[in-house]
N, CA, C and O atoms as a Tinker XYZ file with bonds, in Angstrom:
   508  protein
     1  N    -38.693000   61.379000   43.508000    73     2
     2  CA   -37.508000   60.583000   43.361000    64     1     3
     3  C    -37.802000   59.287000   42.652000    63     2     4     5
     4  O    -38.908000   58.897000   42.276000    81     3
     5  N    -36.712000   58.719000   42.536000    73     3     6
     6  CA   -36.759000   57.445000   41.331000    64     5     7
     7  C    -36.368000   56.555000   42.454000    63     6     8     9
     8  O    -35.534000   56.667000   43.353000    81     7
     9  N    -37.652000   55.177000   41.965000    73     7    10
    10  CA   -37.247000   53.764000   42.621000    64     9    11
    11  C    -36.038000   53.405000   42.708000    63    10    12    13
    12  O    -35.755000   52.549000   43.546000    81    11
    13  N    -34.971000   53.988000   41.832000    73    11    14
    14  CA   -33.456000   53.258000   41.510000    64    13    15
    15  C    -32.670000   53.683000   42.087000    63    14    16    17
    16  O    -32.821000   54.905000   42.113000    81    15
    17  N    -31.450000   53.236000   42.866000    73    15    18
    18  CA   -30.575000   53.605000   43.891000    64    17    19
    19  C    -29.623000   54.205000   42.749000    63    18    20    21
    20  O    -29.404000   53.639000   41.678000    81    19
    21  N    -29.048000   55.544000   43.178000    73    19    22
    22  CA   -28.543000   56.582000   42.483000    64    21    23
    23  C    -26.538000   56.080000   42.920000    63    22    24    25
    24  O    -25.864000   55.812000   43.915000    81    23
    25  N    -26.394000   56.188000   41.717000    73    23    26
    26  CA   -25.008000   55.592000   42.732000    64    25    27
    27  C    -24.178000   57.169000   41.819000    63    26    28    29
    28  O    -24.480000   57.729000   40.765000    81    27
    29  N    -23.218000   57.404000   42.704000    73    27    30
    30  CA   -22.354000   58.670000   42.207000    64    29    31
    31  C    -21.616000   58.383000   41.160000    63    30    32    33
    32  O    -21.541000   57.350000   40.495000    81    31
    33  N    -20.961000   59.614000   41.059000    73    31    34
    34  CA   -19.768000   59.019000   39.793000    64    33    35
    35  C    -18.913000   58.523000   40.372000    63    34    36    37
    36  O    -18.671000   57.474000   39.776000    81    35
    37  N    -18.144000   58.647000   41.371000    73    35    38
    38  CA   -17.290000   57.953000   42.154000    64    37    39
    39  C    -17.775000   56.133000   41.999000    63    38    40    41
    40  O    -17.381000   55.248000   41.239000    81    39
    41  N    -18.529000   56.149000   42.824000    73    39    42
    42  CA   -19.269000   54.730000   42.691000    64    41    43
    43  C    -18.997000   54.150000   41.174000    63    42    44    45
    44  O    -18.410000   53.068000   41.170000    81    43
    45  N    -19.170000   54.434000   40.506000    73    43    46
    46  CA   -19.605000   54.233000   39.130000    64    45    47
    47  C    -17.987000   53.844000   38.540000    63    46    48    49
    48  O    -17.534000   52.762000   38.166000    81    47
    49  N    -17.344000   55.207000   38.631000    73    47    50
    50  CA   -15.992000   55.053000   38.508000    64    49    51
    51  C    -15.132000   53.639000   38.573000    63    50    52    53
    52  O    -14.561000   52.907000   37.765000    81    51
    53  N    -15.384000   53.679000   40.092000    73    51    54
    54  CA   -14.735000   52.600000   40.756000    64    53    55
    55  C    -15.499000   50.891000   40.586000    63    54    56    57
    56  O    -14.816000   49.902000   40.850000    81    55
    57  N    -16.909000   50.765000   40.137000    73    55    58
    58  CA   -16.710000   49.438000   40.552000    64    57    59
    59  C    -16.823000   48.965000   38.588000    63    58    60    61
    60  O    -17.038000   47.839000   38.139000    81    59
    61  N    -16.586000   50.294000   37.767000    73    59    62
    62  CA   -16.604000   49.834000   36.455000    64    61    63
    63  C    -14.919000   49.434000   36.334000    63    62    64    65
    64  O    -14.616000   48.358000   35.818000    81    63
    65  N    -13.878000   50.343000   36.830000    73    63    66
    66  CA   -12.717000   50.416000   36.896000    64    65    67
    67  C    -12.213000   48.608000   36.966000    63    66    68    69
    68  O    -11.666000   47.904000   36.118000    81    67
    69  N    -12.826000   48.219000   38.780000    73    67    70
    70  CA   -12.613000   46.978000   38.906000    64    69    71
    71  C    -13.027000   45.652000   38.023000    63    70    72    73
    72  O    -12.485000   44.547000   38.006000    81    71
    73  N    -14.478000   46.264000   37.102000    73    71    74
    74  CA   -14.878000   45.113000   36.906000    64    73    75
    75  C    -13.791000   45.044000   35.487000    63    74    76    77
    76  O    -13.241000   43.967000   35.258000    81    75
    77  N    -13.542000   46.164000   34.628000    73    75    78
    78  CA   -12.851000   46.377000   33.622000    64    77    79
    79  C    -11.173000   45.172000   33.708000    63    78    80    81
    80  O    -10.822000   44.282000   32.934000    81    79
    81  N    -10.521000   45.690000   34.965000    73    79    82
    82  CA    -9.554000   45.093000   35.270000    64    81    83
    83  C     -9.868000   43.474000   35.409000    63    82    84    85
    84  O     -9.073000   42.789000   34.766000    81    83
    85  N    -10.834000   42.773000   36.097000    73    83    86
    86  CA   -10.868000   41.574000   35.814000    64    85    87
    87  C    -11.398000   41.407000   34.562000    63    86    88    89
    88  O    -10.810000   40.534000   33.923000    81    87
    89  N    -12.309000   41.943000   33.985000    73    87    90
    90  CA   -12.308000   41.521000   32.718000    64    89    91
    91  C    -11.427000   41.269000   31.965000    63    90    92    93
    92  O    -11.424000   40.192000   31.369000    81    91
    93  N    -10.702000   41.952000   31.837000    73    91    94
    94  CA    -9.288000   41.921000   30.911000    64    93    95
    95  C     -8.416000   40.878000   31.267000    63    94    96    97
    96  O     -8.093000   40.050000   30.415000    81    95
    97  N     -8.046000   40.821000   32.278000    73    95    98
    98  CA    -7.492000   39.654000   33.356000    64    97    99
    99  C     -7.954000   38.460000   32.469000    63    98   100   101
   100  O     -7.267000   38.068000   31.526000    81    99
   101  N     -9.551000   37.705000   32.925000    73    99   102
   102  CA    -9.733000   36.952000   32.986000    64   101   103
   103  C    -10.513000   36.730000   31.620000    63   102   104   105
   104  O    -10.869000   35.615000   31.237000    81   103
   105  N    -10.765000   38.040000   30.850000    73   103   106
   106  CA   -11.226000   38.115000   29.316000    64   105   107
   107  C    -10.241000   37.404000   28.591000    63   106   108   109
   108  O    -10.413000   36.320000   28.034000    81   107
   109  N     -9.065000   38.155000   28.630000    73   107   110
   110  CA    -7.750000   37.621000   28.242000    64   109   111
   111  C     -7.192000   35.995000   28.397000    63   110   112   113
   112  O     -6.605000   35.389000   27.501000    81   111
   113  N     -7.407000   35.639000   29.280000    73   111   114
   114  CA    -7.375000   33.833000   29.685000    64   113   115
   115  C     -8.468000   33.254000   28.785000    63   114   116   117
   116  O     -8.191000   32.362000   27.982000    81   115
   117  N     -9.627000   33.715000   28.897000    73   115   118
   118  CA   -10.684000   32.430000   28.493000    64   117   119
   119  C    -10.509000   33.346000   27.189000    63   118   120   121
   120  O    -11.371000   32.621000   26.691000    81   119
   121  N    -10.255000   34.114000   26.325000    73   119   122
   122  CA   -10.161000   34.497000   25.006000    64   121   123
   123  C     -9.247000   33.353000   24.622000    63   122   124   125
   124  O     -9.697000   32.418000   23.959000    81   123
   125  N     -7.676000   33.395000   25.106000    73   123   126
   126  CA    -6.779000   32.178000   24.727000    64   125   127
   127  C     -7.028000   31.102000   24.744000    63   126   128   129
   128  O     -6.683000   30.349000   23.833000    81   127
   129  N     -7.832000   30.639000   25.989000    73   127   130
   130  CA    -8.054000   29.690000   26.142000    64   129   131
   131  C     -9.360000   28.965000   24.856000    63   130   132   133
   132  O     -9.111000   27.935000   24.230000    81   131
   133  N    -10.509000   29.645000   24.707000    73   131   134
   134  CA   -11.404000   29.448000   23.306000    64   133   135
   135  C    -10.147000   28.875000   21.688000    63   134   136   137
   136  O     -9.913000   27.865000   21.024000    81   135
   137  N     -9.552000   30.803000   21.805000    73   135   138
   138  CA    -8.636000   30.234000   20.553000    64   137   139
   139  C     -7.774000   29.143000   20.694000    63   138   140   141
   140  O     -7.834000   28.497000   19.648000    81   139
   141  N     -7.001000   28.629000   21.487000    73   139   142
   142  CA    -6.174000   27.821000   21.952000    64   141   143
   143  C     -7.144000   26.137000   21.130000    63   142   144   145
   144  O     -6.817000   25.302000   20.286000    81   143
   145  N     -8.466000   26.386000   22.046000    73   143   146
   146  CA    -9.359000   24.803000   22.274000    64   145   147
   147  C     -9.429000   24.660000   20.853000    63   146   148   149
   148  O     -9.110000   23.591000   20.331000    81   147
   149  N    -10.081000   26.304000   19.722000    73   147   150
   150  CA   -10.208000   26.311000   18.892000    64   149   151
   151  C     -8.950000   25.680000   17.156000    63   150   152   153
   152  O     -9.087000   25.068000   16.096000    81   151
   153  N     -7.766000   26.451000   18.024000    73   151   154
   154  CA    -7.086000   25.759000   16.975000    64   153   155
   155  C     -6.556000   24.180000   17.427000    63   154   156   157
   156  O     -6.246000   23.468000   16.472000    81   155
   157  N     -6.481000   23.828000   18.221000    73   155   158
   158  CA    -6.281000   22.117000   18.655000    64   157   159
   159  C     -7.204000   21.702000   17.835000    63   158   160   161
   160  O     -6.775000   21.165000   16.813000    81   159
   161  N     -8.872000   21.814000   18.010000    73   159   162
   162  CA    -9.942000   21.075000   17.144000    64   161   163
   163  C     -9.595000   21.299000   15.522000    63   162   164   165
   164  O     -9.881000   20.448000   14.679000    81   163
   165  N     -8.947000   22.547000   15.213000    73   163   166
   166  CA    -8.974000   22.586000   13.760000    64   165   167
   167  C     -7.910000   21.827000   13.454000    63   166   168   169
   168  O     -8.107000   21.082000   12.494000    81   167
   169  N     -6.588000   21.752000   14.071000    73   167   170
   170  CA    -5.576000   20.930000   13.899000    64   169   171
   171  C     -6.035000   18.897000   14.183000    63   170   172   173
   172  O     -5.871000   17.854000   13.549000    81   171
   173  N     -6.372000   19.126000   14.907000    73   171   174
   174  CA    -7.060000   17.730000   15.059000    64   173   175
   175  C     -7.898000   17.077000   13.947000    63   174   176   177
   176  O     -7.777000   15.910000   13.576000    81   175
   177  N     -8.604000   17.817000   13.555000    73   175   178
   178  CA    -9.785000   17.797000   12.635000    64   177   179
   179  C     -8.748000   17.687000   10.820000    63   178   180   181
   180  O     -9.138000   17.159000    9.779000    81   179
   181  N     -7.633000   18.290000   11.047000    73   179   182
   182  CA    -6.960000   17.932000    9.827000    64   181   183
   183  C     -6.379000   16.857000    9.366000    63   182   184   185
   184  O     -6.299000   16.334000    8.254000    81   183
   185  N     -5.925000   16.580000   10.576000    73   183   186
   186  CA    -5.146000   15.164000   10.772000    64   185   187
   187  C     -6.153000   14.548000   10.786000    63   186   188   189
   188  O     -5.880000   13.498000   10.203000    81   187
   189  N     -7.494000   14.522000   11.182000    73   187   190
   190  CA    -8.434000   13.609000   10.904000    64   189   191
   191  C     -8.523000   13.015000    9.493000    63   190   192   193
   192  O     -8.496000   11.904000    8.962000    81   191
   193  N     -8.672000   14.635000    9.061000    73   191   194
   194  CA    -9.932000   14.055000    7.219000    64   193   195
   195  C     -8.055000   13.408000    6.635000    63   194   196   197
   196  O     -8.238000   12.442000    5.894000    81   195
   197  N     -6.765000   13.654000    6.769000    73   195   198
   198  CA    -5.273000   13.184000    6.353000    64   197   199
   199  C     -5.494000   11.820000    6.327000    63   198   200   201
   200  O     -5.459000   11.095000    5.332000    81   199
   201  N     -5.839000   11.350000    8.046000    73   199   202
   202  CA    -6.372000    9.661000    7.810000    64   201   203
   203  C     -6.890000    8.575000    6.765000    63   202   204   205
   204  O     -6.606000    7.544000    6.156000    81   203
   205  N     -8.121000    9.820000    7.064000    73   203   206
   206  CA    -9.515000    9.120000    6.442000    64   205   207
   207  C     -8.619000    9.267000    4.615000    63   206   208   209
   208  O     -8.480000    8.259000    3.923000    81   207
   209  N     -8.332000   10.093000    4.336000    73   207   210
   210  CA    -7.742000   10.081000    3.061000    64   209   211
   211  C     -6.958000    8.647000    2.455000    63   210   212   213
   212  O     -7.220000    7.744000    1.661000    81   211
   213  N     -5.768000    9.076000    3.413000    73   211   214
   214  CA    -5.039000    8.043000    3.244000    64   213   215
   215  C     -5.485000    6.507000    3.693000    63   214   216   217
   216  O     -4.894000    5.666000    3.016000    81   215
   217  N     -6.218000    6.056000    4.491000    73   215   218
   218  CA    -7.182000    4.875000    4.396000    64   217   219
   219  C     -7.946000    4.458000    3.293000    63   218   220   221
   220  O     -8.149000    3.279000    3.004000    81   219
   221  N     -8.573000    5.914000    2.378000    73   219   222
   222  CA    -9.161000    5.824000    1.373000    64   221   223
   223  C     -8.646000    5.492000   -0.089000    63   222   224   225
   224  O     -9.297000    5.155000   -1.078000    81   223
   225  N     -7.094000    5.714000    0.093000    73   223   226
   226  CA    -5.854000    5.691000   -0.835000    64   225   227
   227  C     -5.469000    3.558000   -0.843000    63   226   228   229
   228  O     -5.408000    2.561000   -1.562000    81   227
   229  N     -5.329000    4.066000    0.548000    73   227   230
   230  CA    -4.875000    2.362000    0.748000    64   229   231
   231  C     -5.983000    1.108000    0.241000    63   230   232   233
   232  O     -5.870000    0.154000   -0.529000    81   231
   233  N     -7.210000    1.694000    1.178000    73   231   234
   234  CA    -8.326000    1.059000    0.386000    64   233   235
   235  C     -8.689000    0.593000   -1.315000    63   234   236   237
   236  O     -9.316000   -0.412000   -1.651000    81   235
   237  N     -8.123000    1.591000   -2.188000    73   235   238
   238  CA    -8.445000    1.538000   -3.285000    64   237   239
   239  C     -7.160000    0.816000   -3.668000    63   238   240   241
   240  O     -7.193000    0.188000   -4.727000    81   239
   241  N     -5.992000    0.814000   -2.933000    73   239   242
   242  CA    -4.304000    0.327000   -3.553000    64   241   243
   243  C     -4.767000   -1.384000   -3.566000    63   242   244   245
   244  O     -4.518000   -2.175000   -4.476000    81   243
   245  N     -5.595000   -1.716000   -2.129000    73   243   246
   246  CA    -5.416000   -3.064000   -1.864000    64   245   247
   247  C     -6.761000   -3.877000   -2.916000    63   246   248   249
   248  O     -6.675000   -5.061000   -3.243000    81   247
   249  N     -7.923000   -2.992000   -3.318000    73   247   250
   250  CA    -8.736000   -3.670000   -4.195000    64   249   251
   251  C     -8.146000   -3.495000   -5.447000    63   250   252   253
   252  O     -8.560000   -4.248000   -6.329000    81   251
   253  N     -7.255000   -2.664000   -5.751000    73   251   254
   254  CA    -6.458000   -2.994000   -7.458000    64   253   255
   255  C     -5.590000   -4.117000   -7.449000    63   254   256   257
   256  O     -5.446000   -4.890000   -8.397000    81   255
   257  N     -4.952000   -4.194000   -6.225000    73   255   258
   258  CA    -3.965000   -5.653000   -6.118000    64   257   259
   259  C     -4.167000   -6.707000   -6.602000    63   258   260   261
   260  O     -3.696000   -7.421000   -7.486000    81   259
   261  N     -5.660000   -6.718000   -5.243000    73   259   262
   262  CA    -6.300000   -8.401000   -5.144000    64   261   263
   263  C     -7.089000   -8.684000   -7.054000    63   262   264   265
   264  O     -7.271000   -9.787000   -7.568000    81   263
   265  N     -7.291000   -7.792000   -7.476000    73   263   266
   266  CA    -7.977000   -7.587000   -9.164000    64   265   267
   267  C     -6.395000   -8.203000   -9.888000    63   266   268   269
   268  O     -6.216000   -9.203000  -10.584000    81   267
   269  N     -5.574000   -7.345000   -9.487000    73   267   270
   270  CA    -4.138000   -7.679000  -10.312000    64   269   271
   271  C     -3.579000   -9.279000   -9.549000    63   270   272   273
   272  O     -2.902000   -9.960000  -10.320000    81   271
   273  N     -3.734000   -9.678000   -8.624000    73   271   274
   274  CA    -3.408000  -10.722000   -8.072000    64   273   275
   275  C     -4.564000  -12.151000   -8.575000    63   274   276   277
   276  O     -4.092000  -13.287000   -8.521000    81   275
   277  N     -6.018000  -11.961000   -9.033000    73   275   278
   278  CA    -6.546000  -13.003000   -9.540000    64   277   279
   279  C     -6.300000  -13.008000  -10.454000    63   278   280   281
   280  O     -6.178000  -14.186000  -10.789000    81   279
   281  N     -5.968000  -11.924000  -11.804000    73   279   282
   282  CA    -6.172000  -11.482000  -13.086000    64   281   283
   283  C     -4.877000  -12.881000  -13.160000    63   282   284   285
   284  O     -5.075000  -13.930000  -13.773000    81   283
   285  N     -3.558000  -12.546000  -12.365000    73   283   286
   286  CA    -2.260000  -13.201000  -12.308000    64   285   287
   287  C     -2.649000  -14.893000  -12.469000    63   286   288   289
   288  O     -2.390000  -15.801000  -13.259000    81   287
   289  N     -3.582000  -14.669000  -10.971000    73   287   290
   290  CA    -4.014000  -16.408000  -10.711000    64   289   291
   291  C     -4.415000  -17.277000  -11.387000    63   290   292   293
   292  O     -4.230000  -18.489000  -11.269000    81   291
   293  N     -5.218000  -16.489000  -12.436000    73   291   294
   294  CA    -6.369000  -17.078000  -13.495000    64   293   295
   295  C     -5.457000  -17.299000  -14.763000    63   294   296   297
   296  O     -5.875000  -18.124000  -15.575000    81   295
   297  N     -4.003000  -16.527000  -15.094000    73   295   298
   298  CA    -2.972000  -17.025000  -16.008000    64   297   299
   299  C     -2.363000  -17.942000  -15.911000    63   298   300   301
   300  O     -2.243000  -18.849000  -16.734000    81   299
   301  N     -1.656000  -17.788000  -14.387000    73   299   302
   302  CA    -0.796000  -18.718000  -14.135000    64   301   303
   303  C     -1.777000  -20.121000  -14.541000    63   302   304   305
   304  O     -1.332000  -20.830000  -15.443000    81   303
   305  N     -3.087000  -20.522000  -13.896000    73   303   306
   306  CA    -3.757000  -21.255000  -13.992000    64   305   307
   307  C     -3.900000  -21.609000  -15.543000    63   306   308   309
   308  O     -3.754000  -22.810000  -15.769000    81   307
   309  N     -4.143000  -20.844000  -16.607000    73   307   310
   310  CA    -4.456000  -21.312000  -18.012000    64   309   311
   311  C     -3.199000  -21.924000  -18.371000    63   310   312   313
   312  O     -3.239000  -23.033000  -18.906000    81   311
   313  N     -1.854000  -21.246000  -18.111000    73   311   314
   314  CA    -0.223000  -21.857000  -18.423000    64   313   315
   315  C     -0.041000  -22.956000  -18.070000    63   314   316   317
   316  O      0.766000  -23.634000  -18.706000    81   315
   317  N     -0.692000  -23.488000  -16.990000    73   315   318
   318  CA    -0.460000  -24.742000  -16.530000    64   317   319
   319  C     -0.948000  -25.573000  -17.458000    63   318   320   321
   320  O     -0.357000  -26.520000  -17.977000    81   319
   321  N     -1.912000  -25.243000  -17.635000    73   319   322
   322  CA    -3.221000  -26.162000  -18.205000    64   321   323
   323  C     -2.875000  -26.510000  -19.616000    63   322   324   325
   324  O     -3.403000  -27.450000  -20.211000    81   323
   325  N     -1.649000  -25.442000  -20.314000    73   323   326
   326  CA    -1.303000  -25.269000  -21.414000    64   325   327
   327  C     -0.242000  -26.378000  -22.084000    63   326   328   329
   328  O     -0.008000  -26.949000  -23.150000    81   327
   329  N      0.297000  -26.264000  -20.520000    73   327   330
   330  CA     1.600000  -27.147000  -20.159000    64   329   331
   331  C      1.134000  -28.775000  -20.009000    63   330   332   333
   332  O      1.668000  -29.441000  -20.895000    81   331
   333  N      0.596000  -29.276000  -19.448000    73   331   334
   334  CA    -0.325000  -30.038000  -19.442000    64   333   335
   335  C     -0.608000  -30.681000  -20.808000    63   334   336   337
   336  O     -0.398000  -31.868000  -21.059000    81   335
   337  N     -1.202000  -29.602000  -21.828000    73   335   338
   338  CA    -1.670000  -30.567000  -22.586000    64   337   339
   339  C     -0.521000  -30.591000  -23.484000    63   338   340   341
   340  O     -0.328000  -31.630000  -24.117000    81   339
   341  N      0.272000  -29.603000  -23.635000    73   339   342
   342  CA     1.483000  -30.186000  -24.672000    64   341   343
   343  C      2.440000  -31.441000  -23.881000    63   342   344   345
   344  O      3.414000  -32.004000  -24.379000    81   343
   345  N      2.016000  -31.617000  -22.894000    73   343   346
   346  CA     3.083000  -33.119000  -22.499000    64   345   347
   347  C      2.201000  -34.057000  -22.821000    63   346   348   349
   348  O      2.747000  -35.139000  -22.601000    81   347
   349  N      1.228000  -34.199000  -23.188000    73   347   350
   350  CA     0.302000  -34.932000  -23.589000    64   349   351
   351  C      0.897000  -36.379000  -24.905000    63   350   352   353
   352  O      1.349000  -35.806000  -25.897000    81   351
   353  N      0.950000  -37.560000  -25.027000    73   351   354
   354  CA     1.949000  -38.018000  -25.513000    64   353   355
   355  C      1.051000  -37.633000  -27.119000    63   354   356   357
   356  O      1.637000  -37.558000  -28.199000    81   355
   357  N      0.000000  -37.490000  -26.989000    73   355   358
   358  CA    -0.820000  -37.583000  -28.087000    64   357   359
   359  C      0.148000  -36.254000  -29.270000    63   358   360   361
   360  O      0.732000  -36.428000  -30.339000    81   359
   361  N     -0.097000  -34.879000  -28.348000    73   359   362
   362  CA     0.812000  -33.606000  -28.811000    64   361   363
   363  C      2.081000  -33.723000  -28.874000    63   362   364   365
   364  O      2.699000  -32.925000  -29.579000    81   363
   365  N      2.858000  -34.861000  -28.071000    73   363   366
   366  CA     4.532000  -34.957000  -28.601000    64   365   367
   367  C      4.489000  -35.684000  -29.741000    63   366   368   369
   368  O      5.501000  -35.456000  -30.404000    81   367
   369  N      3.577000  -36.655000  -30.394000    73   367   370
   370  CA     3.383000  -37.732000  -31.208000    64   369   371
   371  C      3.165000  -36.762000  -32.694000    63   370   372   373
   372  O      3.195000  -37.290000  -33.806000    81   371
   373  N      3.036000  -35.896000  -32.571000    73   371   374
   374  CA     2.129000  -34.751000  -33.920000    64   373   375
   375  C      3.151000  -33.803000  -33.921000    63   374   376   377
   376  O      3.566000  -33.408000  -35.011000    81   375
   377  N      3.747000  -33.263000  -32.628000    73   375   378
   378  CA     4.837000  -32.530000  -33.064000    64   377   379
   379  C      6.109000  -33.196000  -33.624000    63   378   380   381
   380  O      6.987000  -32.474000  -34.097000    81   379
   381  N      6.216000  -34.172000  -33.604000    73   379   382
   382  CA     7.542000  -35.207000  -33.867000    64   381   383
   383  C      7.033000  -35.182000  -35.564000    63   382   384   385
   384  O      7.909000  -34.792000  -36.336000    81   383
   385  N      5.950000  -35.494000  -36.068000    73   383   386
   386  CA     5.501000  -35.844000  -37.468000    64   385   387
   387  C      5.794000  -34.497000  -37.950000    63   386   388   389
   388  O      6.259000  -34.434000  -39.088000    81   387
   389  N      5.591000  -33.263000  -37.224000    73   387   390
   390  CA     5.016000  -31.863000  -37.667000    64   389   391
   391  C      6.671000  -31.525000  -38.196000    63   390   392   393
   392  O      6.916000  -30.897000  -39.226000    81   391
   393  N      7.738000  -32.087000  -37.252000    73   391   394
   394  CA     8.927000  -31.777000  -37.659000    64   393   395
   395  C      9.733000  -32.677000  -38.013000    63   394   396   397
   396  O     10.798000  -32.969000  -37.471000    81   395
   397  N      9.217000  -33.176000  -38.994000    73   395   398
   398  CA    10.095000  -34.325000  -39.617000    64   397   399
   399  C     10.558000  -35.456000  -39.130000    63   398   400   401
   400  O     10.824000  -36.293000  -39.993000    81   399
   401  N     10.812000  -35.877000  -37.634000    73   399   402
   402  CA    11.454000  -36.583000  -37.292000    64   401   403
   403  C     11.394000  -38.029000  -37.432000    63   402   404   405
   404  O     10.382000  -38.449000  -37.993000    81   403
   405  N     12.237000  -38.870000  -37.054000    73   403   406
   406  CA    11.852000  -40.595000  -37.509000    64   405   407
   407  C     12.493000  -41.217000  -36.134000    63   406   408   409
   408  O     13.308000  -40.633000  -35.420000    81   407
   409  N     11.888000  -42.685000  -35.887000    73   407   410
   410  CA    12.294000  -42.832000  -34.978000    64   409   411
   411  C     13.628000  -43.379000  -35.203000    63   410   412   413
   412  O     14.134000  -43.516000  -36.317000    81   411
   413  N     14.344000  -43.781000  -33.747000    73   411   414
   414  CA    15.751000  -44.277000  -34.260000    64   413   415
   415  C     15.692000  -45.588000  -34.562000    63   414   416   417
   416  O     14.837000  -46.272000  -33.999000    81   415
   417  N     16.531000  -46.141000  -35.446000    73   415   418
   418  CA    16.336000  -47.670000  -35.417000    64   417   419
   419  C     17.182000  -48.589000  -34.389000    63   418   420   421
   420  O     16.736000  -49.513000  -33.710000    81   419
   421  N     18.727000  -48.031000  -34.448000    73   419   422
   422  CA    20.331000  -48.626000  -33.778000    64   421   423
   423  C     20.391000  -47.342000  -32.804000    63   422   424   425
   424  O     20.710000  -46.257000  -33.292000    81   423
   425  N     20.049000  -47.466000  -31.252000    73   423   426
   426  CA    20.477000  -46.915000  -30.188000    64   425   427
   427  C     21.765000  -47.177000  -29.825000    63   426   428   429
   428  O     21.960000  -48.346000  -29.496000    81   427
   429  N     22.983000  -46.222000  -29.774000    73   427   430
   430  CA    24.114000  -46.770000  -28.762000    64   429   431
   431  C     24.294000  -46.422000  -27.882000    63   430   432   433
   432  O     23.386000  -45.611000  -27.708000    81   431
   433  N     25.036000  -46.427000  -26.840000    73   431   434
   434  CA    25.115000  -45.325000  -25.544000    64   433   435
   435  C     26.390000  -45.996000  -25.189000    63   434   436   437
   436  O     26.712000  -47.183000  -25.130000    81   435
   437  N     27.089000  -44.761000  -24.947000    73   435   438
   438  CA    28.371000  -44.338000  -24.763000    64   437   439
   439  C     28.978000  -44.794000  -22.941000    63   438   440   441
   440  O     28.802000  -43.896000  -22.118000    81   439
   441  N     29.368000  -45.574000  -22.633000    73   439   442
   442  CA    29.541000  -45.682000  -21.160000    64   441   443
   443  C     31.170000  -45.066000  -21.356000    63   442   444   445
   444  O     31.875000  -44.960000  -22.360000    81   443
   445  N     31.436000  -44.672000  -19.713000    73   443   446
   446  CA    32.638000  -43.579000  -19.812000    64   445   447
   447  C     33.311000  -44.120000  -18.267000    63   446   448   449
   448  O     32.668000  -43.789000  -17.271000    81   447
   449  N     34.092000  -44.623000  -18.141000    73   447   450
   450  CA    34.525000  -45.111000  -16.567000    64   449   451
   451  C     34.762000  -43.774000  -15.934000    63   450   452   453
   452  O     34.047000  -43.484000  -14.975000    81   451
   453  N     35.724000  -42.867000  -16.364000    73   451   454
   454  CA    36.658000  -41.931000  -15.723000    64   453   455
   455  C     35.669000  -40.555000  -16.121000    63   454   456   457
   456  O     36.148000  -39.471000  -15.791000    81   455
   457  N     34.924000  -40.548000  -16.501000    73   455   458
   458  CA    33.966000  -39.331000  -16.688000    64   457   459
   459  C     34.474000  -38.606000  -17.743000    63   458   460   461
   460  O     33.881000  -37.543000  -17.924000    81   459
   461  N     35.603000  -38.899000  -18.680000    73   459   462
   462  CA    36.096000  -38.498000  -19.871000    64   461   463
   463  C     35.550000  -38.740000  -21.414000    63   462   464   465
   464  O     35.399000  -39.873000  -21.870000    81   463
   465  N     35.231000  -37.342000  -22.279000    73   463   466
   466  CA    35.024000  -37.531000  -23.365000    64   465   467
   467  C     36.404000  -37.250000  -24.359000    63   466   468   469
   468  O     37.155000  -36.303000  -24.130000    81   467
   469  N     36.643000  -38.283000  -25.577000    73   467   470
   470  CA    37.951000  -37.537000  -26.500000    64   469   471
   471  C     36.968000  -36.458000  -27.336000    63   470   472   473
   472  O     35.832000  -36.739000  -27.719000    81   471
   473  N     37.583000  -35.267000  -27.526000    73   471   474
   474  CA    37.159000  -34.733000  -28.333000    64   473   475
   475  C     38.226000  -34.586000  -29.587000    63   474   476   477
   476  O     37.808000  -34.396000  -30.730000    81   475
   477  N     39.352000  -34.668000  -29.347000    73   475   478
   478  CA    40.003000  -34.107000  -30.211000    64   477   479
   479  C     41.622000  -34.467000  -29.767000    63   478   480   481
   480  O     41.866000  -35.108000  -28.744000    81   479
   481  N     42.845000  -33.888000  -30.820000    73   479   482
   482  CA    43.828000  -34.245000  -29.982000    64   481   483
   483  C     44.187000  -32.800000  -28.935000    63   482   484   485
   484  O     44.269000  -31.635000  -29.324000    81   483
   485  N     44.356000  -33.301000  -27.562000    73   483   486
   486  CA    44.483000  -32.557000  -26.355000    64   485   487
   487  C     43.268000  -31.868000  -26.220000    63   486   488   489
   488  O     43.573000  -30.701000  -25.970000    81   487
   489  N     41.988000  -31.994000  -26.259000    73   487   490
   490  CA    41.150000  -31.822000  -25.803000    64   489   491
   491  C     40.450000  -32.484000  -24.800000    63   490   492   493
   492  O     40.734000  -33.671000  -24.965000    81   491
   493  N     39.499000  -32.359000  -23.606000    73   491   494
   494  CA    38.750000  -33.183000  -23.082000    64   493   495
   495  C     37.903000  -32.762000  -22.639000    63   494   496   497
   496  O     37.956000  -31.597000  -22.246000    81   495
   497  N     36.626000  -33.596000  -22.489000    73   495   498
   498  CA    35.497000  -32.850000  -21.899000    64   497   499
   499  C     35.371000  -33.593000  -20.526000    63   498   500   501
   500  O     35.653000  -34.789000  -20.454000    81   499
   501  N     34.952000  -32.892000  -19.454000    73   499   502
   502  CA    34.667000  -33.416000  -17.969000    64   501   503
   503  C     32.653000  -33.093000  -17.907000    63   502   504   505
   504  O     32.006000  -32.148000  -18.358000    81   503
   505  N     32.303000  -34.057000  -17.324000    73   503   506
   506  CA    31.341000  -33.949000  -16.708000    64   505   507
   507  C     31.370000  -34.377000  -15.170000    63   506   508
   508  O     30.354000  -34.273000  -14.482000    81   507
């Protein structure tokens, strides 16, 4: 005889039968349960790298700005500077020659009690 306990077919039958039935049972749960864990992580994991994307989008939006925002700074800055020197009395003094002008000799100035100019007959100007 053999060291090994001989079990019948009956035996055999029955405790493969049972183990079959929980398997399936509880095969069936932790199968769902794997795919289940499995697609959460893949769904998770999408919305992850979506983030990281779009951080990577924003990232690059806000270093073209601040480039377009000094490029701005450094104009505005020369315009000033531009401005500046044409009020300069030296540059009103050269543009006045550049365009002919002369100075006046006889200033008059017009005083107005009632804020009325004649222009014409039945015309008037209001300021």
């Amino acid at each position: 005889m053999s060291p090994y306990i001989f079990m019948t077919r009956m035996d055999i039958d029955r405790s493969t039968n049972k183990r079959n039935k929980f398997s399936l049972i509880l095969g069936d749960y932790i199968k769902n349960k794997i795919i289940g864990i499995l697609a959460l992580i893949f769904i998770l994991g999408g919305f992850y790298v979506y983030q990281i994307n779009q951080l990577a989008v924003l990232g690059y939006d806000i270093k073209k700005s601040e480039k377009d925002n000094a490029k701005i700074l450094k104009e505005v800055a020369q315009l000033r500077m531009d401005v500046e020197k044409m009020k300069t009395a030296n540059n009103l003094q050269a543009k006045t020659q550049e365009l002919n002008m002369v100075e006046s000799k006889k200033i008059s100035y017009i005083y107005v009690s009632d804020g009325e100019f004649a222009l014409g007959e039945g015309n008037s100007l209001r300021y």
